[in-house]
RODO-2510 file (C-alpha; in nm, 4 decimals, decimal comma):
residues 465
     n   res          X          Y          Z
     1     x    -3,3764    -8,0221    -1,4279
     2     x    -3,4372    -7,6318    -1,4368
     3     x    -3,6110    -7,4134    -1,6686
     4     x    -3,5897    -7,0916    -1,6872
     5     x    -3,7635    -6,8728    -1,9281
     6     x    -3,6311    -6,5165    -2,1197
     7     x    -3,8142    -6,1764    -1,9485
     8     x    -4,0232    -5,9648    -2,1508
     9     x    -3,9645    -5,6100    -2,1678
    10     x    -4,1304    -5,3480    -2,0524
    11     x    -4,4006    -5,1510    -2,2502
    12     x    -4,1415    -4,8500    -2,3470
    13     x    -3,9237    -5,0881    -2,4874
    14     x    -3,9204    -5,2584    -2,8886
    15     x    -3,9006    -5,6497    -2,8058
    16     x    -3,5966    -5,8440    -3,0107
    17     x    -3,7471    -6,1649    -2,9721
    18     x    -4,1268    -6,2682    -2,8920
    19     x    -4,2142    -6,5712    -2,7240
    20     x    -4,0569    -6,7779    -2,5254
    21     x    -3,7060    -6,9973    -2,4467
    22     x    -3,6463    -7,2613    -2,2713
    23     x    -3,3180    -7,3493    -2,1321
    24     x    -3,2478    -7,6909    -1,9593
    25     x    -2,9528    -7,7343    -1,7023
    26     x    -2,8197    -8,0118    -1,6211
    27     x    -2,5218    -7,8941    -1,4375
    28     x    -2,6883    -7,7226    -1,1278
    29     x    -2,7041    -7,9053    -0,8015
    30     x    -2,6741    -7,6601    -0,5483
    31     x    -3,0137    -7,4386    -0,3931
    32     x    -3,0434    -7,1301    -0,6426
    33     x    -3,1574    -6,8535    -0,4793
    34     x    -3,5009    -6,6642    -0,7023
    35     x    -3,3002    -6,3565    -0,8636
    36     x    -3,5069    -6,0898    -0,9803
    37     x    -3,4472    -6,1637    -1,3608
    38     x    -3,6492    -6,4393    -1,3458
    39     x    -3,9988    -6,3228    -1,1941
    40     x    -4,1664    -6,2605    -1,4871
    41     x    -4,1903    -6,6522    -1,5861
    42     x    -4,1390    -6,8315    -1,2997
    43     x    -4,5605    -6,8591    -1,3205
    44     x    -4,5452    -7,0864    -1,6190
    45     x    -4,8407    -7,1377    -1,8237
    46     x    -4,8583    -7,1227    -2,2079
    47     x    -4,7422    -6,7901    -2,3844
    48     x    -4,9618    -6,5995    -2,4549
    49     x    -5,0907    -6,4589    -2,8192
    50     x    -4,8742    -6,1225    -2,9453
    51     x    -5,2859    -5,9014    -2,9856
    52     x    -5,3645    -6,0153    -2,6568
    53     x    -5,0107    -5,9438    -2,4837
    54     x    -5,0470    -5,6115    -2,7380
    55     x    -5,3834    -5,5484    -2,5809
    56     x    -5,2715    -5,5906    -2,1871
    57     x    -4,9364    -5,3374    -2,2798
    58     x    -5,1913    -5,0974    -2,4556
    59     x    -5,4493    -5,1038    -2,1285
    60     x    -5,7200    -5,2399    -2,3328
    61     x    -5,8584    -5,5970    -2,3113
    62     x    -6,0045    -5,5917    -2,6644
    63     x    -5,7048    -5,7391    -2,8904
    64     x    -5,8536    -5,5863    -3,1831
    65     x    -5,7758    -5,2072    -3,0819
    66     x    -5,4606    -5,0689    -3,2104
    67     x    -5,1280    -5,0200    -2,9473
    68     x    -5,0720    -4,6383    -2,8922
    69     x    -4,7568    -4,4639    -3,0286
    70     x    -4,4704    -4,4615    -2,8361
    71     x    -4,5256    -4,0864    -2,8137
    72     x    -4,9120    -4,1624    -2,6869
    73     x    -4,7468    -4,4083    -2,4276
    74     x    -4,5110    -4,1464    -2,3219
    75     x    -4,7590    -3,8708    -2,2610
    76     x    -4,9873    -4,1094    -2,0544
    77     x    -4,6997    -4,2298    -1,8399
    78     x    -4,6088    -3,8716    -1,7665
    79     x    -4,9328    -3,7678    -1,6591
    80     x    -4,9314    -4,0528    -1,4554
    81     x    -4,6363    -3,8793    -1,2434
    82     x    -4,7840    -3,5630    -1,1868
    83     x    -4,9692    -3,6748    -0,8482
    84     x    -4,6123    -3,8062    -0,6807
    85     x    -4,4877    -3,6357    -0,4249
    86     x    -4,1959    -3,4551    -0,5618
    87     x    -3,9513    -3,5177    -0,2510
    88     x    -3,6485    -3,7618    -0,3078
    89     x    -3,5160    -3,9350     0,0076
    90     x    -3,1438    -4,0578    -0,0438
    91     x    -2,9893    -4,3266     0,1704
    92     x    -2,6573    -4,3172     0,2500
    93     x    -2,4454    -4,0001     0,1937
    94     x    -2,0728    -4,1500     0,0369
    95     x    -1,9472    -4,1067    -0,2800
    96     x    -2,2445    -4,2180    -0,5155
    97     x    -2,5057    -4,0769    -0,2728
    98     x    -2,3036    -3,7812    -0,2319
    99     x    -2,2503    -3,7311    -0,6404
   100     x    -2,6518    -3,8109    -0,7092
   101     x    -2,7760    -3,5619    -0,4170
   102     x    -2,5381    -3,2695    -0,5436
   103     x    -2,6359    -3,3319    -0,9572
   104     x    -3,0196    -3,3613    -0,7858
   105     x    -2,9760    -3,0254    -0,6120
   106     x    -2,8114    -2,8440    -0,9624
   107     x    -3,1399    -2,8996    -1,1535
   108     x    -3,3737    -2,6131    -1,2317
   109     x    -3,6800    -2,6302    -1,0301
   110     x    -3,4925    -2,8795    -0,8082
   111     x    -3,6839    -3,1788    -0,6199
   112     x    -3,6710    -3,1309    -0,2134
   113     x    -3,3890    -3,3599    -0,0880
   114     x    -3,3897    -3,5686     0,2269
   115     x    -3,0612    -3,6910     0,3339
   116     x    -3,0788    -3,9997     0,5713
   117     x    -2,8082    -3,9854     0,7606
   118     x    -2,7130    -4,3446     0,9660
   119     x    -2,5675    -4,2238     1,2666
   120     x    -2,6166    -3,9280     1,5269
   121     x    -2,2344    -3,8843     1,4771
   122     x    -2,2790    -3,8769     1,1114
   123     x    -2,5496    -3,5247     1,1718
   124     x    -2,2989    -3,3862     1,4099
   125     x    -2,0323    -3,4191     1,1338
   126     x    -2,2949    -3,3014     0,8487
   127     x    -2,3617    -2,9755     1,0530
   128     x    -2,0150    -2,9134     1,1386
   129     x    -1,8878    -2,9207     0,7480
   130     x    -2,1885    -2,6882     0,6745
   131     x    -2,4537    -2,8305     0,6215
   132     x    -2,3568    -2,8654     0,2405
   133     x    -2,2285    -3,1353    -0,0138
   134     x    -1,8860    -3,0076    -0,2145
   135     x    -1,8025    -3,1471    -0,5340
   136     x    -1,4584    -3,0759    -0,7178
   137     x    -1,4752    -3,1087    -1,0772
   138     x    -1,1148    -2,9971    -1,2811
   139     x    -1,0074    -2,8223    -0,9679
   140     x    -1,3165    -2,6083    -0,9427
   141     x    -1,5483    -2,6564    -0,6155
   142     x    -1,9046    -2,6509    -0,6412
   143     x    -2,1342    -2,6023    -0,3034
   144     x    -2,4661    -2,7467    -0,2888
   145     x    -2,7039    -2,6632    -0,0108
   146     x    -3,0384    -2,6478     0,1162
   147     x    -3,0712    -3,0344     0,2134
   148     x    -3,2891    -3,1806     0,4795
   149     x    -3,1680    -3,3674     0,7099
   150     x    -3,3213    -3,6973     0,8732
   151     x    -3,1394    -3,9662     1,0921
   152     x    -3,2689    -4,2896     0,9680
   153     x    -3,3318    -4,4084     1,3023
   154     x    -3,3993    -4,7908     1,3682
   155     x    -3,7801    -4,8540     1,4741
   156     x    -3,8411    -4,9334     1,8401
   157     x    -4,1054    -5,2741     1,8743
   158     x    -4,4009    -5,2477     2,0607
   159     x    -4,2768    -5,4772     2,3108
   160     x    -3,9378    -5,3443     2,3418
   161     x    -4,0982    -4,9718     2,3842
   162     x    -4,1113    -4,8201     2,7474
   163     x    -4,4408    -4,7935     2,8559
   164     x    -4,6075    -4,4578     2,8628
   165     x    -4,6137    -4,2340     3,1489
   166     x    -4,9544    -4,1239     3,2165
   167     x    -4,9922    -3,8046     3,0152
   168     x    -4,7173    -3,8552     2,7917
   169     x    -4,7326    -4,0301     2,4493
   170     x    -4,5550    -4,4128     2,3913
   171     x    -4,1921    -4,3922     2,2213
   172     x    -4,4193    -4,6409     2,0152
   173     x    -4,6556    -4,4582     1,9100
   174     x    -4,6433    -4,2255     1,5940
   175     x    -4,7024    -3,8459     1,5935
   176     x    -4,8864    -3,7297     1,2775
   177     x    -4,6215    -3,4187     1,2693
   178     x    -4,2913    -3,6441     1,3175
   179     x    -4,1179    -3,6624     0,9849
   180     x    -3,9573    -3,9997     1,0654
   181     x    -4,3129    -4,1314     1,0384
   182     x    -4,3862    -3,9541     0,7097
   183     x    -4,4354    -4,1805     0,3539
   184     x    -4,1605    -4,1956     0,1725
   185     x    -4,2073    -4,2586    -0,1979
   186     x    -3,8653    -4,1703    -0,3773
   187     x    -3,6084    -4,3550    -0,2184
   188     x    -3,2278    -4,3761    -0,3140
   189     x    -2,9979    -4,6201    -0,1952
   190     x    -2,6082    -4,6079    -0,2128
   191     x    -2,5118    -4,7733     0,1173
   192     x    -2,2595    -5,0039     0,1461
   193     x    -2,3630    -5,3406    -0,0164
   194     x    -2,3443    -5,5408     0,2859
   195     x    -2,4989    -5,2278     0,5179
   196     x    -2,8183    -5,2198     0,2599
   197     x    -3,0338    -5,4683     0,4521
   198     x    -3,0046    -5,2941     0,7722
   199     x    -3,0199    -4,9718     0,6565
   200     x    -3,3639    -5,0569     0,4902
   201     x    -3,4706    -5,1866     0,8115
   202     x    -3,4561    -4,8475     0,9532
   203     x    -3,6858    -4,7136     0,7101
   204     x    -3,8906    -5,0285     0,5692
   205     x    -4,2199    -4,9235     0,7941
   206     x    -4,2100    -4,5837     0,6116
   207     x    -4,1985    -4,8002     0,2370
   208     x    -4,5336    -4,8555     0,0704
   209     x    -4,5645    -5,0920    -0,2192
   210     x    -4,6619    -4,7268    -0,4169
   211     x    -4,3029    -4,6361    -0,3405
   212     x    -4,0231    -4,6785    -0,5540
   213     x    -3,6413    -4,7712    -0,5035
   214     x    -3,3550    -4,7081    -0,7071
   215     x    -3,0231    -4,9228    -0,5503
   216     x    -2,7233    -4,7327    -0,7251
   217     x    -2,4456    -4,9614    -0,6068
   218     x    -2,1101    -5,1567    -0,6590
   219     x    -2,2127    -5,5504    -0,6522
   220     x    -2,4651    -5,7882    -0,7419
   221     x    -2,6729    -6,0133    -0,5445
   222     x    -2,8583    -5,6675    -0,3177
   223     x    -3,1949    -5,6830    -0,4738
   224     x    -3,2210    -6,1287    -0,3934
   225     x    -3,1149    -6,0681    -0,0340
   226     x    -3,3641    -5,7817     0,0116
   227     x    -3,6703    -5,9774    -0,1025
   228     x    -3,5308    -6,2711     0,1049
   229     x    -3,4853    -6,0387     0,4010
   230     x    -3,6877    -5,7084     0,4287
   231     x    -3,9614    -5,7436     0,1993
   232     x    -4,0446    -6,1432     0,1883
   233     x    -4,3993    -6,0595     0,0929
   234     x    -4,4287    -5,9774    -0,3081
   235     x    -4,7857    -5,7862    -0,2233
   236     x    -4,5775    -5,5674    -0,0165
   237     x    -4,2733    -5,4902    -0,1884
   238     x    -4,2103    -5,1534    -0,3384
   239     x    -4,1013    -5,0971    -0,6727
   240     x    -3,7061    -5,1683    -0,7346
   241     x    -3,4905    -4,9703    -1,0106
   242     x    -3,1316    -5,0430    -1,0734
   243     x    -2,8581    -4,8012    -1,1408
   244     x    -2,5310    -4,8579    -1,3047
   245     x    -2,2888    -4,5970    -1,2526
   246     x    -1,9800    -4,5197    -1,4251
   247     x    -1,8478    -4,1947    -1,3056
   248     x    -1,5164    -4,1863    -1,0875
   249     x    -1,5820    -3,9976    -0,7463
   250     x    -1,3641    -4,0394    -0,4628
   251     x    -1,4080    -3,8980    -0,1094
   252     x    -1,1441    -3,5694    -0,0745
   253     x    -1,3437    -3,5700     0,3356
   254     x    -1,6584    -3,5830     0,4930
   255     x    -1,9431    -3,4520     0,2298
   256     x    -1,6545    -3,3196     0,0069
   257     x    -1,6535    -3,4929    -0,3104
   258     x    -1,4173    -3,5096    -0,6330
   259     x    -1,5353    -3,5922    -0,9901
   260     x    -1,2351    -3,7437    -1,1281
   261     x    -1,3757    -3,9164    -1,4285
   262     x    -1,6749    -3,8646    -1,6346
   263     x    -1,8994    -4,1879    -1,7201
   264     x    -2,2420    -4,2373    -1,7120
   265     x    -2,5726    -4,3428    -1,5785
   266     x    -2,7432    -4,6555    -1,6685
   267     x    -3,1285    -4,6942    -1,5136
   268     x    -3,3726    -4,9883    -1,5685
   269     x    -3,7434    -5,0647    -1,3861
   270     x    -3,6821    -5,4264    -1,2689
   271     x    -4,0304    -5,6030    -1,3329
   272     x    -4,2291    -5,7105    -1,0127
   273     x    -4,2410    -6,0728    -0,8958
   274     x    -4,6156    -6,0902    -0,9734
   275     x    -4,7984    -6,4376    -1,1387
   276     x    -4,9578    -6,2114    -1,4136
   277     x    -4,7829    -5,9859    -1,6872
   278     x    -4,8064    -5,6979    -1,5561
   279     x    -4,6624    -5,4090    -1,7493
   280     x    -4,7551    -5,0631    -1,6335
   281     x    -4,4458    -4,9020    -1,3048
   282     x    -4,5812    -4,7010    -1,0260
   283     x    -4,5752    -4,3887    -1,1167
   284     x    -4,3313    -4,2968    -0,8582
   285     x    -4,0640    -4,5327    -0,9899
   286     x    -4,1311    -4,3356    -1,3993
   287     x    -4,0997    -4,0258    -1,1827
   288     x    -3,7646    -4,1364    -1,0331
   289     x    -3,6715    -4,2288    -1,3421
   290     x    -3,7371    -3,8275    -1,5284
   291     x    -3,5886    -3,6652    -1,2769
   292     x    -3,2367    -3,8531    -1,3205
   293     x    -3,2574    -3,8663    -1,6851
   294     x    -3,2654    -3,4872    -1,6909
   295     x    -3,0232    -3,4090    -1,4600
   296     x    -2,7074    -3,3487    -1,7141
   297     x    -2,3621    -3,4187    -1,4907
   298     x    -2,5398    -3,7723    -1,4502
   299     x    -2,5560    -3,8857    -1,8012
   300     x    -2,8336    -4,0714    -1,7216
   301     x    -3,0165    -4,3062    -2,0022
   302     x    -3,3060    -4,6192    -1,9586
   303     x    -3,2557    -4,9113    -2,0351
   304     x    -3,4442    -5,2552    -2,0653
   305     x    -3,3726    -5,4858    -1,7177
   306     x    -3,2243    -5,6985    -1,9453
   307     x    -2,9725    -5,5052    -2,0881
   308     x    -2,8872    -5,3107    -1,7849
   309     x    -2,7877    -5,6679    -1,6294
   310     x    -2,5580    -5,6644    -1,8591
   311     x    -2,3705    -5,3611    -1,8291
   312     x    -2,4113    -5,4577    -1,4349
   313     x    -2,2495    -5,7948    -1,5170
   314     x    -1,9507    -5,6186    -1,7188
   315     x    -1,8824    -5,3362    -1,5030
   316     x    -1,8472    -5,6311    -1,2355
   317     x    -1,6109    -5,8091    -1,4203
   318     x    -1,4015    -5,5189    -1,4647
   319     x    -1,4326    -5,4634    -1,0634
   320     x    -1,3720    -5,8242    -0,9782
   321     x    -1,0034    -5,7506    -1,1300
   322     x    -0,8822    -5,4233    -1,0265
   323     x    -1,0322    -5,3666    -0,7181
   324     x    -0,8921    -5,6621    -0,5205
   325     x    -0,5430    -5,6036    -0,7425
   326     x    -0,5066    -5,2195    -0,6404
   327     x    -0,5832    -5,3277    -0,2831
   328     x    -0,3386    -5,6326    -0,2564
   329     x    -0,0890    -5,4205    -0,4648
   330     x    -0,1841    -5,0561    -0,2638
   331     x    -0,1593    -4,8725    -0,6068
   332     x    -0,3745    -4,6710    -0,8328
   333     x    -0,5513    -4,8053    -1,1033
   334     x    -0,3101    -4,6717    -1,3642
   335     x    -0,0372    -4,8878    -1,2109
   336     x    -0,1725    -5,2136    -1,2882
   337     x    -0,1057    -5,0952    -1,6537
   338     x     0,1770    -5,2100    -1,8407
   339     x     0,3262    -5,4541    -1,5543
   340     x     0,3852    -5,7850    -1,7870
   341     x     0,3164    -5,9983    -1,4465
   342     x    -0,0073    -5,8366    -1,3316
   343     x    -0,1134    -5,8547    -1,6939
   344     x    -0,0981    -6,2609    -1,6590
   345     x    -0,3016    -6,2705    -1,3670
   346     x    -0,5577    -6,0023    -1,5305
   347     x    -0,5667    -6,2972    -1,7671
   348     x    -0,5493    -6,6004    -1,5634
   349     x    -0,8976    -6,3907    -1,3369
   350     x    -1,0684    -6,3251    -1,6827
   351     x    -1,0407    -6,6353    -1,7845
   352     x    -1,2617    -6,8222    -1,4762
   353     x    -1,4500    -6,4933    -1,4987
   354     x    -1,5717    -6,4763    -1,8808
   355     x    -1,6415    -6,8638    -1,8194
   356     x    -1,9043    -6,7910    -1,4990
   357     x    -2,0524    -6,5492    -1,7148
   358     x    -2,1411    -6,6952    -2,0519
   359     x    -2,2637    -7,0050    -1,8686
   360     x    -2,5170    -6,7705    -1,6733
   361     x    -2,8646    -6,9597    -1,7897
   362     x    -3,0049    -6,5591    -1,7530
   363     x    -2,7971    -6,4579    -2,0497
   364     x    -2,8196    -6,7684    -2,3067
   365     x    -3,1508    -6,6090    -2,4829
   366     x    -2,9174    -6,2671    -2,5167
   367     x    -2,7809    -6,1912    -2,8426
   368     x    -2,3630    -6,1651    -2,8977
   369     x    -2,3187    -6,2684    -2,5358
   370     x    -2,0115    -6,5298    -2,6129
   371     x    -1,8427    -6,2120    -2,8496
   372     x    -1,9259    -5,9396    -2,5563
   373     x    -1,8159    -6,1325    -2,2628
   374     x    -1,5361    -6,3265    -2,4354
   375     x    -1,1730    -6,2864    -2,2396
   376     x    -1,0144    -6,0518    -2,4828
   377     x    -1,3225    -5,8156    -2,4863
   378     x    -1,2961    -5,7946    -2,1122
   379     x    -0,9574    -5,7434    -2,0894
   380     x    -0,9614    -5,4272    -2,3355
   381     x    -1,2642    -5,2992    -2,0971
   382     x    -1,0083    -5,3627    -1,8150
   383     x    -0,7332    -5,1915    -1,9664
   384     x    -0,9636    -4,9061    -2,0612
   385     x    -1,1146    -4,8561    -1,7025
   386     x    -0,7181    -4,8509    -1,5693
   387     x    -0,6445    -4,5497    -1,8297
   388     x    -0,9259    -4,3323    -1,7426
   389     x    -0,9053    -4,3749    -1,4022
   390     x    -0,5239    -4,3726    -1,3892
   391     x    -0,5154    -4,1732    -1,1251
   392     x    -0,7677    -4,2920    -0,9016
   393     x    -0,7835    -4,5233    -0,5831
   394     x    -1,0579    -4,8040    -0,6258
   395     x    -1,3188    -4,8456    -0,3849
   396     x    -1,1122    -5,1971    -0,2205
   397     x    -0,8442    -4,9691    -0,1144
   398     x    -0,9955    -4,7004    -0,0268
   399     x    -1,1840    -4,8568     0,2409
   400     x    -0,9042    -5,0818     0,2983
   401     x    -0,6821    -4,7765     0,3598
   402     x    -0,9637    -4,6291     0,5639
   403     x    -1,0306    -4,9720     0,7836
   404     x    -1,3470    -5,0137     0,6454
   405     x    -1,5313    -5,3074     0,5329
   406     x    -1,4819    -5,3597     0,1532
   407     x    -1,7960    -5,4628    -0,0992
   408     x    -1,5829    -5,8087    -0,2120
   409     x    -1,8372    -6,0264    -0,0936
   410     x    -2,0319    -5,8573    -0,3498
   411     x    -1,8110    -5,8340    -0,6492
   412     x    -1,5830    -6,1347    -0,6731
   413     x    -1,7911    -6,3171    -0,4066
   414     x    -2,1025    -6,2980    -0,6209
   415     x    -1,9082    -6,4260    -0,9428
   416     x    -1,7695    -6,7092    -0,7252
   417     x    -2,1273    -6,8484    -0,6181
   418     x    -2,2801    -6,7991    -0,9829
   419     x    -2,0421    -7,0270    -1,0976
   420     x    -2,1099    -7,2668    -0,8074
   421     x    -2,4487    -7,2877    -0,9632
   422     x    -2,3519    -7,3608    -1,2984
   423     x    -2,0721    -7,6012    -1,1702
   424     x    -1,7783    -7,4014    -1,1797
   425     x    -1,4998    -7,3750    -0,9545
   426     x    -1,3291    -7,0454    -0,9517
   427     x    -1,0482    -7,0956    -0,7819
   428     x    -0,8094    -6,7861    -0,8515
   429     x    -1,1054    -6,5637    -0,7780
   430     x    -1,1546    -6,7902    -0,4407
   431     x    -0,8289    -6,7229    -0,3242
   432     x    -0,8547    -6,3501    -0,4176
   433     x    -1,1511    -6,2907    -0,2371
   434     x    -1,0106    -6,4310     0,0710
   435     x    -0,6485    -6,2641     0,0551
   436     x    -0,8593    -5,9686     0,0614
   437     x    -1,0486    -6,0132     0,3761
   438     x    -0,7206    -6,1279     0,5152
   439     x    -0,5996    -5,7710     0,4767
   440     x    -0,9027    -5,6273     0,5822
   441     x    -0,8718    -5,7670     0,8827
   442     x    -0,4890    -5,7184     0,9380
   443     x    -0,5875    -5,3937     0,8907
   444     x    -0,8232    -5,3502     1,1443
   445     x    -0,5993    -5,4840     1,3837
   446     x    -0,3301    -5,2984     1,3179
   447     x    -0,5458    -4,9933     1,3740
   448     x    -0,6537    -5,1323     1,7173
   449     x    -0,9881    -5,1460     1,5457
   450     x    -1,1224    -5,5536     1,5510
   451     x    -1,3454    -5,6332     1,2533
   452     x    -1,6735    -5,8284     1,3991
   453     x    -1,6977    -6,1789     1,2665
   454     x    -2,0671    -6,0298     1,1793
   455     x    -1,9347    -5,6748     1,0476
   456     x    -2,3148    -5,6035     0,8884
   457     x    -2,5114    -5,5968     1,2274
   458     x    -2,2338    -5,4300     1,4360
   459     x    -2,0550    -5,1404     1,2485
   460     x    -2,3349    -5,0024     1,0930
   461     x    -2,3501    -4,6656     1,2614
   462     x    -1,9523    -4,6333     1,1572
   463     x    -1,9473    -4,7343     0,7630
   464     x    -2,2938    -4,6975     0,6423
   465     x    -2,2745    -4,3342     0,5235
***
């Protein structure tokens, strides 16, 4: 039997419910893997009183003072950000890290931006397209400049490093004055799903648990196989955001960018994986947070963790269906629009997927989950996604076109082990996902190009940016 207990929200937020739910499963017999949702009451213990819990969100231990305003708590979390280093470091230069560092570098009074680049190859090409992000919005171009430049370069062991020659410093050793040694407290990530944990590998020495970072994304399942993989240790683990993106941006070339669609920005703090309720961020994670809620082409809003795992969780559903249908079908999203057989299997997908979902013991304490997540209510989002990006290639075929790696493993293959854990067998979804790596492969052969059987540790370098 599992339990598994609702999250509170964080301080900024009004609460729906107070206390405590218990949910008891009796369907799960698989090893469940500790997702971040559930580290706030995985400690146990008896809830405690609403003063006290008042009390610890307020900063006092006396349960008898009064909380501050929401406008008190405001002020003192912004002067909280005023000592964080103002520089932003973003990870991975494609479409989404592309978009973010060229709406970053239209603010007044922008932040410094480091771009870390994976590849020497990938600097050779930034300095050859000069030195600039492009961005075309309704045919106009827009040229951002006045990045800096850093390739995220792996970290060389101690007893892998060459010894020194006498009078010469260790490749080893650090150099006070080399930026690739410098702290890095904002950090962006928009890498390829299944490049994120070796990307972060490169610059996980440089991470303090002061730092903050914001994964901006397509799939689920990142943040679980970071903690499991780079940062085992809780008491060193930065801060993690999330960031749900909605915008349309597709890749005209190298650093050249075009806004087809406008969406928005969803951000959340996730809370830390602590054994006391802790509610106050790092102030570099609230300043993360300012700077993309006021940059405008973003859109960007907060939200609760809870509620952004639900707009993650929807925006995946939608994904689950037309990217691996545009790629199969080589189309644009538009065209999987009023086709009376692709509309069955949009159906037939939705069905196994809206099941997955409302058993997800994360989302029972929710309110309206069974009306939002229900198979016509997904379909419609479907159907709405396809007519405002009519003309746009998804992300599947796009790197499928390209002979790149696709995200599936992190979109329908995510669904596909959720329900595993719930006991359900998505079979449609099973046979998608694989039809799809089928012609990712075909297509790297027909290119000349082999796909690795291990495609995350060995084509890195190629796909990462």
């Amino acid at each position: 039997m599992l339990e598994l207990h609702t999250i509170p929200r964080p301080s900024y937020f009004t609460s729906r419910h107070e206390g405590r739910e218990t949910l008891r499963s009796s369907t799960v017999n698989c090893p469940r893997r500790k997702y971040w949702w559930s580290a706030q009451n995985d400690h146990g213990g008896k809830a405690e009183d609403d003063k006290v819990k008042d009390a610890k969100i307020a900063g006092t231990e006396d349960p008898g003072l009064e909380r501050p305003s929401p406008l008190m708590q405001y002020r003192q979390a912004r002067r909280r950000t005023f000592n964080v280093p103002r520089r932003i470091h973003i990870l991975g230069v494609g479409n989404i890290g592309g978009f973010v560092a060229h709406s970053l570098a239209g603010l007044p009074h922008r932040p410094p931006i480091t771009l870390l680049l994976p590849s020497r190859a990938s600097c050779k090409a930034w300095y050859e397209q000069g030195e600039s992000v492009k961005l075309t919005t309704n045919g106009l171009l827009d040229t951002k400049s006045d990045f800096d430049v850093e390739y995220a370069r792996p970290p060389i062991p101690l007893e892998e490093a060459p010894s020194a020659v006498e009078g010469e410093p260790s490749r080893a050793s650090k150099s006070p004055n080399d930026p690739q040694e410098d702290i890095i407290h904002n950090l962006i990530v928009s890498v390829k799903a299944f490049h994120t944990v070796e990307a972060l590998r490169r610059v996980a020495h440089r991470l303090t648990p002061r730092s903050s970072i914001l994964f901006i994304q397509n799939g689920m399942g990142i943040v679980e196989e970071i903690n499991e993989l780079v940062f085992p240790d809780p008491a060193n683990r930065p801060q993690y955001l999330l960031g749900v993106i909605s915008h349309g941006i597709y890749r005209e070339r190298r650093f050249h960018l075009v806004h087809g669609g406008h969406g928005t920005t969803a951000l959340a703090i996730l809370p830390r994986d602590t054994e006391e309720f802790t509610p106050d961020f790092e102030p570099s994670a609230l300043y993360l947070i300012r700077t993309m809620t006021r940059t405008p082409v973003l859109a960007a809003v907060g939200f609760a963790p809870t509620d952004l795992l639900q707009l993650q969780i929807e925006k995946l559903a939608v994904n689950a269906v037309i990217n691996p249908l545009t790629a199969l079908l080589g189309c644009l999203n538009g065209d999987l629009l009023h086709q009376p057989s692709v509309s069955r299997v949009v159906r037939l997908l939705l069905a196994e997927i809206s099941l997955v979902i409302r058993s997800l013991p994360e989302l029972q304490g929710a309110p309206n989950v069974k009306v939002r997540f229900d198979i016509k209510r997904l379909e419609a989002q479907v159907i709405g996604i396809a007519l405002r990006t009519a003309g746009n290639k998804s992300s599947t075929l796009q790197d499928i076109s390209n002979g790149r790696l696709t995200e599936i493993e992190y979109i329908t293959g995510y669904l596909i082990r959720r329900g595993e854990e719930v006991g359900i067998q998505c079979v449609l979804n099973f046979m998608l996902m694989h039809m799809i790596k089928a012609k990712e492969r075909m297509e790297g052969e027909r290119r000349g190009n082999l796909l690795p059987l291990e495609p995350r540790k060995e084509r890195l370098g190629q796909n990462m940016s």
